[in-house]
C-alpha positions as CSV (number, residue, x, y, z in Angstrom):
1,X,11.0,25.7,3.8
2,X,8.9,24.2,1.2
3,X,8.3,20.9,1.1
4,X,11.3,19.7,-1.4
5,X,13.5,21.9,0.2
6,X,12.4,19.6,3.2
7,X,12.9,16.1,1.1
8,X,16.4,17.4,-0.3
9,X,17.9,18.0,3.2
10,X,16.5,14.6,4.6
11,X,18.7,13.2,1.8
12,X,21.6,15.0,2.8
13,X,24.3,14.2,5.3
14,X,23.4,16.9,7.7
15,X,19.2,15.7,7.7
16,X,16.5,18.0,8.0
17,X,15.3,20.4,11.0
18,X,11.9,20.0,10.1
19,X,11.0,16.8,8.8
20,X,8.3,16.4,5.4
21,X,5.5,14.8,5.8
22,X,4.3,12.5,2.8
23,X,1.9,9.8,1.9
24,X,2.6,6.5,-0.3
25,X,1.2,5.3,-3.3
26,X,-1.2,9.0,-3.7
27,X,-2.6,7.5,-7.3
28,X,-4.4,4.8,-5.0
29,X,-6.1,6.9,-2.5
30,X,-7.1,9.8,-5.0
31,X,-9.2,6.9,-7.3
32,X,-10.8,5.9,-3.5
33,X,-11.7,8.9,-2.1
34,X,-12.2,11.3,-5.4
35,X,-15.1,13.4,-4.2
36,X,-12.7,13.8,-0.9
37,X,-9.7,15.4,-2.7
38,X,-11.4,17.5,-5.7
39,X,-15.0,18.5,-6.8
40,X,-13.6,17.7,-10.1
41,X,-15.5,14.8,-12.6
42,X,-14.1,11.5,-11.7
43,X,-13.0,11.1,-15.5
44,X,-11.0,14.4,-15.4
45,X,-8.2,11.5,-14.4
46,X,-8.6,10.0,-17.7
47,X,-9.3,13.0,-19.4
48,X,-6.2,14.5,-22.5
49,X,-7.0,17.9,-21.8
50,X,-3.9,19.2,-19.6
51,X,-6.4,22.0,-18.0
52,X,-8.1,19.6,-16.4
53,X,-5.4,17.5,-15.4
54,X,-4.2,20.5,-13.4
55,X,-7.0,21.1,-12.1
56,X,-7.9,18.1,-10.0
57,X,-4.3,18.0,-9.1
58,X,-4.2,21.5,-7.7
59,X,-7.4,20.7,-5.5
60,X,-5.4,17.1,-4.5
61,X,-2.2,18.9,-3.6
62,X,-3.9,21.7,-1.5
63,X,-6.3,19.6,0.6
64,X,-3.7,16.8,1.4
65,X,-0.5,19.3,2.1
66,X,2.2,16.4,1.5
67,X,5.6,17.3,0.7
68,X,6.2,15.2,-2.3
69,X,3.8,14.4,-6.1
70,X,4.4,11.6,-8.2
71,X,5.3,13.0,-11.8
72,X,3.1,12.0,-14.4
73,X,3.1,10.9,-17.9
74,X,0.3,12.5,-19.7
75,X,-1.1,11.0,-23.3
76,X,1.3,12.6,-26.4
77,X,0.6,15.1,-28.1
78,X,-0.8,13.8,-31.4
79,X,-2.7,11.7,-29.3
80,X,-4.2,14.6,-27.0
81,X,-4.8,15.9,-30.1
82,X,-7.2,13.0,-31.4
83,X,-8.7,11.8,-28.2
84,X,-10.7,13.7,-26.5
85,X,-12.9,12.8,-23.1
86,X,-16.3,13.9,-22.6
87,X,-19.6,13.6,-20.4
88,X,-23.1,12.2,-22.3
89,X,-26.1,11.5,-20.9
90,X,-25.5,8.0,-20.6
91,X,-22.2,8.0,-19.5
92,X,-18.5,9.0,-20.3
93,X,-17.2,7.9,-23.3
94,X,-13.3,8.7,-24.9
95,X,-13.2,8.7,-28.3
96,X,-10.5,8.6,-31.5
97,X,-10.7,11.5,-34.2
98,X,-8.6,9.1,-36.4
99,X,-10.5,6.2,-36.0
100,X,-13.8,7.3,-35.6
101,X,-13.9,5.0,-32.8
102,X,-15.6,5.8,-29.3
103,X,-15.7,3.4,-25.5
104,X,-17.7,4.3,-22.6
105,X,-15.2,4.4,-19.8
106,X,-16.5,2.9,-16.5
107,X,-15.3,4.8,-13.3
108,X,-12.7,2.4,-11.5
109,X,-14.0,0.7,-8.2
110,X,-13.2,1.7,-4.6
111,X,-10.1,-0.8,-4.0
112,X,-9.5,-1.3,-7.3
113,X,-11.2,-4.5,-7.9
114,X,-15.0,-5.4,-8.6
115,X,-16.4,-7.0,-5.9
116,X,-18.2,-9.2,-8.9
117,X,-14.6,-10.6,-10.1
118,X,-14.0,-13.4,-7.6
119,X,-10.5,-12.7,-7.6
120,X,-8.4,-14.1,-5.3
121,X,-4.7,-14.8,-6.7
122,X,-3.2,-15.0,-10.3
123,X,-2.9,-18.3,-11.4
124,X,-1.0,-19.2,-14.6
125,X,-1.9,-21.9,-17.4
126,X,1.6,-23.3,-18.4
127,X,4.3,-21.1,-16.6
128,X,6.9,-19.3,-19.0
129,X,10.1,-22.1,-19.2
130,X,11.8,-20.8,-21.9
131,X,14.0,-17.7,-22.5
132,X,12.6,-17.3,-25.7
133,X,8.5,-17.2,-24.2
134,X,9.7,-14.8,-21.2
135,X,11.2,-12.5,-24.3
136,X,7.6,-12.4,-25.4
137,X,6.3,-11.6,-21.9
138,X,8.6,-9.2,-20.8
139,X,9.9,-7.1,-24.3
140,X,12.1,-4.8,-24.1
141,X,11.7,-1.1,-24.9
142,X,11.8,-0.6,-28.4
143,X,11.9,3.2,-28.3
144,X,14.8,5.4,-26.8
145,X,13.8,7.1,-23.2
146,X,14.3,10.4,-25.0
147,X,11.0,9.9,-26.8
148,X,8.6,10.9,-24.6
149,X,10.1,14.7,-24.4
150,X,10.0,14.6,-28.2
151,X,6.5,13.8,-28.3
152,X,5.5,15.9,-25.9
153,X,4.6,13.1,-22.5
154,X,6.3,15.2,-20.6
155,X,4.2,18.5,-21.0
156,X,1.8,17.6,-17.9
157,X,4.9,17.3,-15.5
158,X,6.4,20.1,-16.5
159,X,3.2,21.8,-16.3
160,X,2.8,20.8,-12.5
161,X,6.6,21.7,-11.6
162,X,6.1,25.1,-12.7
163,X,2.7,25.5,-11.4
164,X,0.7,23.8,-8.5
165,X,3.6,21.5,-7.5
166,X,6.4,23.9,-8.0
167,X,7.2,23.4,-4.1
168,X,6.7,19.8,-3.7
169,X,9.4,17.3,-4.5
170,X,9.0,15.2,-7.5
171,X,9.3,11.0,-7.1
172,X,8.4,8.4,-9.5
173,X,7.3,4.8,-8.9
174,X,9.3,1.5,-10.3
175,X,8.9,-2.2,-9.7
176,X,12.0,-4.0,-8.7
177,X,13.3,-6.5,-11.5
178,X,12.8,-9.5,-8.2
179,X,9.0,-8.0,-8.2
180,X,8.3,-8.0,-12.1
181,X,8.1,-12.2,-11.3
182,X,4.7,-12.1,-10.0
183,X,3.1,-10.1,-13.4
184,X,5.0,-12.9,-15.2
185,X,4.7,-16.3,-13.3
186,X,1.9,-15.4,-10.7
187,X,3.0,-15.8,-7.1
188,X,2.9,-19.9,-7.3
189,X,4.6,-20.0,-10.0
190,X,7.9,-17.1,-9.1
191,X,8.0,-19.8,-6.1
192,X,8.2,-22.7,-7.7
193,X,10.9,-20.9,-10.3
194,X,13.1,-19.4,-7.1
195,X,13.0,-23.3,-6.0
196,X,13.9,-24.9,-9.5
197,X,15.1,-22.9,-12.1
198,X,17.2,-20.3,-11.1
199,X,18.8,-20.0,-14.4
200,X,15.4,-18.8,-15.8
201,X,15.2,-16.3,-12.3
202,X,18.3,-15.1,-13.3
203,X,17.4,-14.4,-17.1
204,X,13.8,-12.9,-16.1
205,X,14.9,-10.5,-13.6
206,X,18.2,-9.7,-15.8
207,X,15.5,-8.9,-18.5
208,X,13.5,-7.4,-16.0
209,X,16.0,-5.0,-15.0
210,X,16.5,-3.8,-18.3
211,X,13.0,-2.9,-19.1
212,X,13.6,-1.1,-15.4
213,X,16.5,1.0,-16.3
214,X,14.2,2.5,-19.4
215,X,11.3,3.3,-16.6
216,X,14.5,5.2,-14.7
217,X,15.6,7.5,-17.8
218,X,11.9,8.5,-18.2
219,X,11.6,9.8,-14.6
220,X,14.5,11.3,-14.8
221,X,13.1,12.9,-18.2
222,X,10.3,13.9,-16.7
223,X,11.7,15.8,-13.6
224,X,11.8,13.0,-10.9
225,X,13.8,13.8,-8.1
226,X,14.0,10.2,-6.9
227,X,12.6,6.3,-7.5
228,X,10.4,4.5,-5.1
229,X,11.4,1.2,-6.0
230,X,8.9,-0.9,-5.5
231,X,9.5,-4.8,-4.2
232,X,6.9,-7.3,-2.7
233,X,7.1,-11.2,-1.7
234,X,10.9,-11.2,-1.5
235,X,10.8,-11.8,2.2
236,X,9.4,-15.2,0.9
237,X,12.4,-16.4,0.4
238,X,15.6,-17.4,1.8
239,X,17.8,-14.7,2.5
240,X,20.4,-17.1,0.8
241,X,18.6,-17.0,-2.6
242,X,17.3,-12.8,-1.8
243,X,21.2,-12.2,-1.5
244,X,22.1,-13.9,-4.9
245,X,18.8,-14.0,-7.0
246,X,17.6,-10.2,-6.0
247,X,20.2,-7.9,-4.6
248,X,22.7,-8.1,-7.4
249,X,20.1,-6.9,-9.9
250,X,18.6,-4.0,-6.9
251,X,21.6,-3.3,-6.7
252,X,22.0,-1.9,-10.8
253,X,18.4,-0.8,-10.9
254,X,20.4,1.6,-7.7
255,X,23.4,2.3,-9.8
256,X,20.9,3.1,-12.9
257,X,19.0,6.0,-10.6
258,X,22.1,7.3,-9.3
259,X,23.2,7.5,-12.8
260,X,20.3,10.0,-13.6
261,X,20.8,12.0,-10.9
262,X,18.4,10.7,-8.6
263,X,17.9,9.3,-5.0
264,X,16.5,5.5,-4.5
265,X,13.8,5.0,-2.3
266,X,13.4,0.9,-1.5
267,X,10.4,0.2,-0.3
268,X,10.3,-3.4,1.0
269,X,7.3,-4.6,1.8
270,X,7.3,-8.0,4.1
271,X,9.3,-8.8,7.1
272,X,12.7,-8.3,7.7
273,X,13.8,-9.8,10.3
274,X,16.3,-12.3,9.1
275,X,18.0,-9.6,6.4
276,X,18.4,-6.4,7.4
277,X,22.0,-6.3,6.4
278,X,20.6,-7.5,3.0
279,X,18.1,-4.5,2.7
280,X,21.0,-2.1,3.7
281,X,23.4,-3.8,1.3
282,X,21.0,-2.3,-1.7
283,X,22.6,0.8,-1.6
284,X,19.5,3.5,-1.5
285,X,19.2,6.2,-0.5
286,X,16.2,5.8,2.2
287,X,14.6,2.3,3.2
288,X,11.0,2.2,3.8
289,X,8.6,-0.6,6.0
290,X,5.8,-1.5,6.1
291,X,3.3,-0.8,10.0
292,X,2.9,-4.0,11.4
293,X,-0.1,-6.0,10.2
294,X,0.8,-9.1,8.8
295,X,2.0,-11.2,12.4
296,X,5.2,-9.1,12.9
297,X,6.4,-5.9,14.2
298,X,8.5,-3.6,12.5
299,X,9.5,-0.6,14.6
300,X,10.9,2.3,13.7
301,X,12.8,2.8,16.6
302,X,14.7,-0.4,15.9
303,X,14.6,0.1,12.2
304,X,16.4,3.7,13.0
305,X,18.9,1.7,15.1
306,X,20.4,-0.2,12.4
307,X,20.5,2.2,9.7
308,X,22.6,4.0,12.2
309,X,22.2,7.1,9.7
310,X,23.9,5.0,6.8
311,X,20.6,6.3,4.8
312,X,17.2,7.9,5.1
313,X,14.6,6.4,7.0
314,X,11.1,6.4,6.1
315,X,8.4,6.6,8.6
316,X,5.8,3.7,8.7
317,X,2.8,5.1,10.9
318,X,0.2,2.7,11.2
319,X,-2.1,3.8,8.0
320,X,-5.1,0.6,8.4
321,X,-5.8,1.6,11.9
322,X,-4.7,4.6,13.7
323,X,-4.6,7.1,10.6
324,X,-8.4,6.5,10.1
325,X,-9.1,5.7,13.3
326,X,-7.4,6.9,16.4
327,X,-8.2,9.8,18.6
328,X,-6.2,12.9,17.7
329,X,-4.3,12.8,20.7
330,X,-3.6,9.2,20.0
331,X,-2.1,10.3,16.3
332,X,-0.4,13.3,17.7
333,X,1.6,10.7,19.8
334,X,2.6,8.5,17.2
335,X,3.8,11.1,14.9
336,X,5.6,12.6,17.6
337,X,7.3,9.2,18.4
338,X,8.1,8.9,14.7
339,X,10.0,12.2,14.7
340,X,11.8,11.7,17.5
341,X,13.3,8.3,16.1
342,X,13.7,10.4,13.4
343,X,16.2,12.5,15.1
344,X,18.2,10.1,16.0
345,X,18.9,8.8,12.6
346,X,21.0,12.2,12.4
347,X,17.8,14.2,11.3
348,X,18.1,11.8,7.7
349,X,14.2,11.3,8.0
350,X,10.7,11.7,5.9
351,X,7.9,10.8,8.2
352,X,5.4,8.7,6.0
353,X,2.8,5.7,6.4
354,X,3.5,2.7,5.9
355,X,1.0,1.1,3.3
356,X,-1.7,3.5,0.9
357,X,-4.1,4.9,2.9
358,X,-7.1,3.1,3.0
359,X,-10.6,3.7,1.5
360,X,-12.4,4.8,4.9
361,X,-9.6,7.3,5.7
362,X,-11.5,11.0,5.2
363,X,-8.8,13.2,3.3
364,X,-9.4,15.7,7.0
365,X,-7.3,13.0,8.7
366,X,-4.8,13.0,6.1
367,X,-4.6,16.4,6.1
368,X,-4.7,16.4,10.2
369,X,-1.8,13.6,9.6
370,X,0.6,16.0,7.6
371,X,-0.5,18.8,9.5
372,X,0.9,17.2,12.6
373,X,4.3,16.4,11.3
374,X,4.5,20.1,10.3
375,X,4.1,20.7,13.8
376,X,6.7,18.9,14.8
């Protein structure tokens, strides 16, 4: 079976015989490890030219042999058109037929942040308190969803699903309306708002939701077979306030990808201990957890004991340690323990990690990772 023939029968009610084998958050490891998973430039990534695009996606897909791709949306076409990406001797620069204007683009760091910044946290001078200031910082779409097949964003996706990706299943990635908080009060301040002002929660993630629903209709435009919605610090707080500030809104963002045709992946990243019934309550399709590496464990055995087959579970191998790490015979285990939890969830399983692989993780071990599962 090819690998989205895999991912569609995890999702169904019988499971699959052979289980897929994928990796989270691909986009992260493929700007740490470039040289690893192409001998493409490093700017073909930010590169217009669809060719090229292919290209170092073809060599990404073939040396990690996961089961699933995120679906890309490429530049349009007047602006492919215009923009063009090229190598000088002092560097890469994009530049703007229109404008006449040209940058040098700087390759992004390993981890994503320079070492230089000092960053730390987000911190926020004078925190949004008005609906009328969180309008400004969280606007909503001002073009229909159907605008990105009419200009032509869409070409690059359909380009992979008819070509080097035709096998693999199609996902897209999407921030859950609780989540959107921390881009627009910082983590301090979405605390101190959970605390105080739950009318403005309320209003933000209502608002947030909205912008979410747009992000959902372009997935679905461009092919996506399902959402990995994406949710962070919500085990922060009380499952009283994550029951009546967060799921009712998870719970449309839900509704909004079933709506389209596709399957919701939550992904929540923190501990569940005191609200599993919360996380199930969601309504998606397949849950996914973290490994355990903040003080707590989360093991998939119990986590495939309370799903009790009511959805997909994804796997959470331990992707800071033993993925880059552990002797083969140590990784052979685990994935071998994974599966067989797996099969008790009625077959409903996609074995997976459970945080981006890290920097120091060769793409030979991802490969030897996948490679695994395929055994069985």
């Amino acid at each position: 079976m090819t690998g989205r023939e895999k991912i569609e029968l995890a999702f169904s009610p019988r499971g699959a015989s052979d289980f897929p084998a994928v990796i989270c958050y691909e986009g992260i490891y493929y700007r740490d490890r470039w040289e690893d998973v192409t001998s493409c430039p490093w700017w073909y990534a930010f590169s217009n030219d669809l060719d090229r695009q292919l290209q170092w996606r073809a060599d990404a897909i073939a040396r990690l042999n996961q089961d699933w791709f995120v679906v890309p949306m490429c530049a349009s076409r007047e602006d492919r058109a215009a923009v063009t990406v090229a190598e000088r001797p002092d560097g890469v620069y994009r530049s703007d037929a229109r404008s006449g204007a040209s940058e040098k683009l700087e390759r992004p760091p390993v981890g994503g942040f320079s070492l230089a910044s000092g960053m730390a946290t987000v911190r926020f001078e004078g925190l949004a308190a008005t609906k009328s200031r969180i309008d400004e910082l969280l606007p909503l779409p001002a073009n229909a969803p159907e605008d990105v097949i009419e200009c032509g964003r869409d070409d690059l996706a359909r380009m992979l699903l008819a070509g080097p990706a035709r096998d693999l299943y199609p996902v897209s990635y999407i921030g859950s309306p609780f989540w959107a908080l921390a881009s627009l009060w910082g983590f301090e301040g979405m605390m101190l708002m959970v605390a105080t002002r739950r009318d403005l929660v309320r209003y933000a993630t209502e608002r947030a939701l909205a912008r979410a629903v747009h992000a959902v209709r372009h997935a679905a435009l461009l092919g996506a077979r399902a959402v990995w919605i994406e949710e962070c610090l919500s085990d922060m707080i009380s499952p009283e306030a994550f029951s009546t500030l967060n799921l009712p809104l998870l719970g449309a963002m839900v509704d909004s990808i079933h709506a389209a045709g596709m399957k919701a992946i939550y992904y929540y990243c923190g501990n569940p201990a005191d609200r599993w019934e919360h996380l199930f309550a969601a309504g998606a399709d397949a849950l996914s957890l973290e490994e355990a590496k903040k003080g707590w464990t989360i093991d998939i055995g119990e986590v495939v004991d309370r799903a009790g087959g009511r959805c997909v579970v994804l796997g959470n191998l331990d992707a800071i340690n033993l993925l880059p790490n552990a002797p083969e015979d140590a990784l052979r285990r685990e994935v071998s323990r994974q599966l067989a939890a797996g099969r008790r969830n009625s077959n409903r399983f996609i074995m997976s990690i459970g945080s981006p692989v890290t920097p120091g993780t060769p793409a030979s071990r991802v490969r030897l990772y996948t490679d695994l599962v395929h055994e069985g």
